[in-house]
Biotite code that builds the C-alpha atoms (Angstrom):
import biotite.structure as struc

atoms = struc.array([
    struc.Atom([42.153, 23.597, -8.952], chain_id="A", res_id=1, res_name="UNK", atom_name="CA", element="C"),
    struc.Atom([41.383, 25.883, -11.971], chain_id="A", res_id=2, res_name="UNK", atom_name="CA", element="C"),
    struc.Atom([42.503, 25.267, -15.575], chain_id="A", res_id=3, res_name="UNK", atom_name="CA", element="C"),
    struc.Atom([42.174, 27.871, -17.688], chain_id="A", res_id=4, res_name="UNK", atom_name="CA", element="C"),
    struc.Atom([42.718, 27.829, -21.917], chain_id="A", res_id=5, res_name="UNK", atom_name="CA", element="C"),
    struc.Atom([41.917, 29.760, -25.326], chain_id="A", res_id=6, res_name="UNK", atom_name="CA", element="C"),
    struc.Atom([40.644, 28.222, -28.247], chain_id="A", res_id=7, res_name="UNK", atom_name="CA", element="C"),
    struc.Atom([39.699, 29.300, -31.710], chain_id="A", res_id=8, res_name="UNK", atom_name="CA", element="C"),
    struc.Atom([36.807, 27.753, -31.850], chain_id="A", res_id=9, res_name="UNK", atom_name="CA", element="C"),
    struc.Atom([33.411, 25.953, -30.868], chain_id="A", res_id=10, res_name="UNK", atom_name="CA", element="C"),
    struc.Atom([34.906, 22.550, -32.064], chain_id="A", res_id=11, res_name="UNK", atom_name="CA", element="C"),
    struc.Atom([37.929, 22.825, -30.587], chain_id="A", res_id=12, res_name="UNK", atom_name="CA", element="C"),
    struc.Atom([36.206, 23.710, -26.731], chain_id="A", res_id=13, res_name="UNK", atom_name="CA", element="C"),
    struc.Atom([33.993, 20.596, -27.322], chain_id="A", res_id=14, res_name="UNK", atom_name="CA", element="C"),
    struc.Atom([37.186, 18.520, -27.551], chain_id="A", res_id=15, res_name="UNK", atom_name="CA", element="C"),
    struc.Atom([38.476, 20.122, -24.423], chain_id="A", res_id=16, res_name="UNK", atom_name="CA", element="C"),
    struc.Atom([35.121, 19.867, -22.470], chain_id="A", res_id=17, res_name="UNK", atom_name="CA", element="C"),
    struc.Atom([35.769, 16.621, -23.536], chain_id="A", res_id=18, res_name="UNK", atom_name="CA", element="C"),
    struc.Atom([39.198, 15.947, -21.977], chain_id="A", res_id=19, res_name="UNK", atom_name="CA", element="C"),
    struc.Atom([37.985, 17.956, -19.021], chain_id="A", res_id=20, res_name="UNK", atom_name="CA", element="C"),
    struc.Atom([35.812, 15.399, -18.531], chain_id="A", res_id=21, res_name="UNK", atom_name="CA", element="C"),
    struc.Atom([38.128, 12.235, -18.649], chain_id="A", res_id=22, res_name="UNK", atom_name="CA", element="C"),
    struc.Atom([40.037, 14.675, -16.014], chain_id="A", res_id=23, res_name="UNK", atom_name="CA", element="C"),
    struc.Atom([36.912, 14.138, -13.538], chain_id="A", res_id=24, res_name="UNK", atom_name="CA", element="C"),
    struc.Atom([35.378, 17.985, -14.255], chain_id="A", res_id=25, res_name="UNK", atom_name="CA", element="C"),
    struc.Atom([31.750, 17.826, -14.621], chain_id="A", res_id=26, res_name="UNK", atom_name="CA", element="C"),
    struc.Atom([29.879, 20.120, -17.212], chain_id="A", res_id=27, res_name="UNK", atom_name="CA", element="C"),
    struc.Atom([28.897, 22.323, -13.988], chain_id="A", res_id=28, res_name="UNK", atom_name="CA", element="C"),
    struc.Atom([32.458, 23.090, -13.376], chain_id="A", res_id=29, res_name="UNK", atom_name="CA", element="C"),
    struc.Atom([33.095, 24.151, -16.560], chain_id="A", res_id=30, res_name="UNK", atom_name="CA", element="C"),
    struc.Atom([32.614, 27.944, -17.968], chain_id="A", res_id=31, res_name="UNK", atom_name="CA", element="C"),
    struc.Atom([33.000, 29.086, -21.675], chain_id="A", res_id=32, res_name="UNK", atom_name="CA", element="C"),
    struc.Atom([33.695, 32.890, -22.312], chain_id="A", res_id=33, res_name="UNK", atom_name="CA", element="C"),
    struc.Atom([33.416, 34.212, -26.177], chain_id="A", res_id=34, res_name="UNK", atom_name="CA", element="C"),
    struc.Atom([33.596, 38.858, -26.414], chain_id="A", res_id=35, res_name="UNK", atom_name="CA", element="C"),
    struc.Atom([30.030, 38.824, -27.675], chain_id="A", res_id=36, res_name="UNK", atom_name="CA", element="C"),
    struc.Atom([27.031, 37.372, -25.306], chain_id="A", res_id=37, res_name="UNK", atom_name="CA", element="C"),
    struc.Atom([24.859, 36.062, -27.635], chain_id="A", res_id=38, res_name="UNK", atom_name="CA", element="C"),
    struc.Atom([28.058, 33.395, -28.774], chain_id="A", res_id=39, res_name="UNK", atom_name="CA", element="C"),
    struc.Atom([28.984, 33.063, -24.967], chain_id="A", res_id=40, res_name="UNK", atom_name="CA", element="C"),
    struc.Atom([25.285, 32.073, -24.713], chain_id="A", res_id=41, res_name="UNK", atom_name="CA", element="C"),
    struc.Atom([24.914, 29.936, -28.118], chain_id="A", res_id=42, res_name="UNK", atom_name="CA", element="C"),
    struc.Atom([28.168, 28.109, -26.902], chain_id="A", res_id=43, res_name="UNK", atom_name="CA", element="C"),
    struc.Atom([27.464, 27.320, -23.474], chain_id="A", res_id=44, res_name="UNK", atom_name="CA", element="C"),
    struc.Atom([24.139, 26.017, -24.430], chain_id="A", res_id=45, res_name="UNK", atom_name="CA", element="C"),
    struc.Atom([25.488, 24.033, -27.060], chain_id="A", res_id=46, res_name="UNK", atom_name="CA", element="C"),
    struc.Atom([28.130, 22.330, -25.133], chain_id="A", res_id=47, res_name="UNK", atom_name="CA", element="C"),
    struc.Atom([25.635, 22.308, -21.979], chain_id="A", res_id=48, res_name="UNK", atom_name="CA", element="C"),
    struc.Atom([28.617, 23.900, -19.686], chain_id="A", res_id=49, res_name="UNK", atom_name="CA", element="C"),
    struc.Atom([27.777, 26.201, -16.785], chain_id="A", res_id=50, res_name="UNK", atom_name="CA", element="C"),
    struc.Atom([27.047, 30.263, -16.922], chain_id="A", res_id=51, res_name="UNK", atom_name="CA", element="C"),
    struc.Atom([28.453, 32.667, -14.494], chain_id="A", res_id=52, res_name="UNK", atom_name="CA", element="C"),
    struc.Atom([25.626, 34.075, -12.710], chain_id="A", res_id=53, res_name="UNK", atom_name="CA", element="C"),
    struc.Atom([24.075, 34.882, -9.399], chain_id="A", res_id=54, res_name="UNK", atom_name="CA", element="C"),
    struc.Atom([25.532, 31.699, -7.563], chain_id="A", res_id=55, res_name="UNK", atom_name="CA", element="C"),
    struc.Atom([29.012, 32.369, -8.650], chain_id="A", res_id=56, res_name="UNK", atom_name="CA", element="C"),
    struc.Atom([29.071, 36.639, -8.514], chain_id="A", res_id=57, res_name="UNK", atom_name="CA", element="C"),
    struc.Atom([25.797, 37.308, -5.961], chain_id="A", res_id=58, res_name="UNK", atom_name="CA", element="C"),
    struc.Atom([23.256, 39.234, -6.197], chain_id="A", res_id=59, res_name="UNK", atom_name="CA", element="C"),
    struc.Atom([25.263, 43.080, -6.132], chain_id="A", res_id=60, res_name="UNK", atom_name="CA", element="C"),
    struc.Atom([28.088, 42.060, -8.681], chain_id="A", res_id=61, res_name="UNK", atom_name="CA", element="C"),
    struc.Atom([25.773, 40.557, -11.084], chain_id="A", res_id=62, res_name="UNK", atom_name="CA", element="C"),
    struc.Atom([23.592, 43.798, -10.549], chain_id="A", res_id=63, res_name="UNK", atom_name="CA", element="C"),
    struc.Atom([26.733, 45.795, -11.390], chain_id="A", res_id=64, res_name="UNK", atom_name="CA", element="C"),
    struc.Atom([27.686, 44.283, -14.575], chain_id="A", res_id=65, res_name="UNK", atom_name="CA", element="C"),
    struc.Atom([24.053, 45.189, -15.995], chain_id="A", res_id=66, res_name="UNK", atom_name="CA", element="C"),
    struc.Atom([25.560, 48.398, -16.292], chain_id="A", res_id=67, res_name="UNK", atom_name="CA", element="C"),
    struc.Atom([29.544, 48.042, -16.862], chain_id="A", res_id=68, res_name="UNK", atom_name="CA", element="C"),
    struc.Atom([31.110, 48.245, -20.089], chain_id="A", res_id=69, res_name="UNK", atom_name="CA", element="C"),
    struc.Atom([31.473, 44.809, -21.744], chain_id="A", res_id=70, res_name="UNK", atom_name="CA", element="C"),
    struc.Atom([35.220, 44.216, -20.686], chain_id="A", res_id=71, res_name="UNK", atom_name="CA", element="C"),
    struc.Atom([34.396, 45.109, -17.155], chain_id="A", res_id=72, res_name="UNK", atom_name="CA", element="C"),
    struc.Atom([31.706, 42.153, -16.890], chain_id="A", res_id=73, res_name="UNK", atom_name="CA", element="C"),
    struc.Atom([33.678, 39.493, -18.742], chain_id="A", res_id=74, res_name="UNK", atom_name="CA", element="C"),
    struc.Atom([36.185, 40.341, -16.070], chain_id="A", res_id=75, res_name="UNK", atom_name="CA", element="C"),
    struc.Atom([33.922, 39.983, -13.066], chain_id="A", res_id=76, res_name="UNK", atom_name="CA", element="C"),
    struc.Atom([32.769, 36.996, -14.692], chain_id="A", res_id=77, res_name="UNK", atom_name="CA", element="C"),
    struc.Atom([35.981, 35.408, -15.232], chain_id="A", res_id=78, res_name="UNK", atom_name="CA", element="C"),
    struc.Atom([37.481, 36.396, -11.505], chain_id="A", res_id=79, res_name="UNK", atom_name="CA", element="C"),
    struc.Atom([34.009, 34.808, -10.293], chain_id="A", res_id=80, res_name="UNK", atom_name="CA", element="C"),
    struc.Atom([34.862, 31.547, -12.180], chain_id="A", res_id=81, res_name="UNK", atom_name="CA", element="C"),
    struc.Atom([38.124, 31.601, -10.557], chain_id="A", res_id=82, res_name="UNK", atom_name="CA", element="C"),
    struc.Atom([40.533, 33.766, -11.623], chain_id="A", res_id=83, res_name="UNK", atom_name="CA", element="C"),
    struc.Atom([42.956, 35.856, -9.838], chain_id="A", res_id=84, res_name="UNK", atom_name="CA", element="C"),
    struc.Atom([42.123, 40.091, -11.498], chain_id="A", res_id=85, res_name="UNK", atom_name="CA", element="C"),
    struc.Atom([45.424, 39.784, -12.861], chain_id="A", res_id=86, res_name="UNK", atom_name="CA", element="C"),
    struc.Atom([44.742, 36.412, -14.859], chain_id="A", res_id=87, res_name="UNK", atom_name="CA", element="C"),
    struc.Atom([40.664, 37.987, -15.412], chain_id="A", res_id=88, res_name="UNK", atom_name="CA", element="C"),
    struc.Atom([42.349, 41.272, -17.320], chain_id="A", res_id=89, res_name="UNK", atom_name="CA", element="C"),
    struc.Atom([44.916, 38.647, -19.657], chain_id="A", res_id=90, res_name="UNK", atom_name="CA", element="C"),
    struc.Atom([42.188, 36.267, -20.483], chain_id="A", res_id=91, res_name="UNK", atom_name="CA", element="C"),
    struc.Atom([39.603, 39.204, -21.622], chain_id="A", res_id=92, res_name="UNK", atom_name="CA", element="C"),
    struc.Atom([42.437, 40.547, -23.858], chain_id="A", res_id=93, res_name="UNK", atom_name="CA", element="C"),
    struc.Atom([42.069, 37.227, -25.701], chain_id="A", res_id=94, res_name="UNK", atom_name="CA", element="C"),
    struc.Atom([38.570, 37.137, -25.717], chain_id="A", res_id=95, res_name="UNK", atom_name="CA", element="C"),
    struc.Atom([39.242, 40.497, -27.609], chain_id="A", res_id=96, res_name="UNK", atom_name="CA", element="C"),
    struc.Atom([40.981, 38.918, -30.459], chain_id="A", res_id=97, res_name="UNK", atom_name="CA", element="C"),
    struc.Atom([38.070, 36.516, -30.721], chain_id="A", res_id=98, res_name="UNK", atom_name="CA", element="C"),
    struc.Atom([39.037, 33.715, -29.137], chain_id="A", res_id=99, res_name="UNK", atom_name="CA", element="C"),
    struc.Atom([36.760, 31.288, -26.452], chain_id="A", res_id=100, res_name="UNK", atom_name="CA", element="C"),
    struc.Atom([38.147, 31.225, -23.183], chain_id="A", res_id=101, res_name="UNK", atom_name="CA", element="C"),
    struc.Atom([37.499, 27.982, -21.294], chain_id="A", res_id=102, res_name="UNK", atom_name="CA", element="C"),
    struc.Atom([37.689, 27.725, -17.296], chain_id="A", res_id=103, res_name="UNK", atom_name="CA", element="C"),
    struc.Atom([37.204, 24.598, -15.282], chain_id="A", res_id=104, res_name="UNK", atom_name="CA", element="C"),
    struc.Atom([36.868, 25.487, -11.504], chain_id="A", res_id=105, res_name="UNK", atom_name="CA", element="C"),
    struc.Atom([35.858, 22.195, -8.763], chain_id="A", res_id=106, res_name="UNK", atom_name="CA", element="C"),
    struc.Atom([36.161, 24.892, -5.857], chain_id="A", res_id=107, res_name="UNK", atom_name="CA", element="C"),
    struc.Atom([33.081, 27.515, -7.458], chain_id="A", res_id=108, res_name="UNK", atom_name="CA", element="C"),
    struc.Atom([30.249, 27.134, -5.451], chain_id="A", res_id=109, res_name="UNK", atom_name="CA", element="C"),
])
């Protein structure tokens, strides 16, 4: 199963990494997503959650987004953590406004 939620803040995903936790999600299955990379990175090393990369997109796809425009690879990132395109294209318009985008996925391998 994959939950999926938008927070303001760094705070407020700790408390939800949290509850994800009580819910029987490890800190593997869990993916943060902020607009800019260097807070996506700050963030998920902070909280100690997972990072889309080559085990979750392969080799070609994470190739790819070396060269796609920003929105394009936070929405091959989010579709790799487990989101249908449709639900990939909502949650980057909210990672537009700024907010943190939190996916918890048991099924990404």
């Amino acid at each position: 199963m994959t939950l999926k939620m938008t927070v303001e803040n760094a705070l407020q995903a700790k408390k939800e990494i949290e509850k994800l936790e009580t819910q029987g999600y490890t800190l593997d299955d869990i993916y943060i997503f902020a607009h800019d990379k260097k807070r996506t990175k700050d963030i998920t090393k902070a909280l100690d959650t997972e990072e889309v990369g080559l085990k979750e997109q392969g080799f070609l796809d994470s190739m790819k987004n070396m060269t796609s425009s920003r929105g394009d690879e936070l929405r091959a990132k989010l579709a790799a953590a487990g989101l249908s395109d449709q639900e990939a294209e909502q949650y980057e318009e909210e990672l537009d406004k700024g907010k943190l985008v939190i996916v918890a996925n048991k099924s990404v391998e």
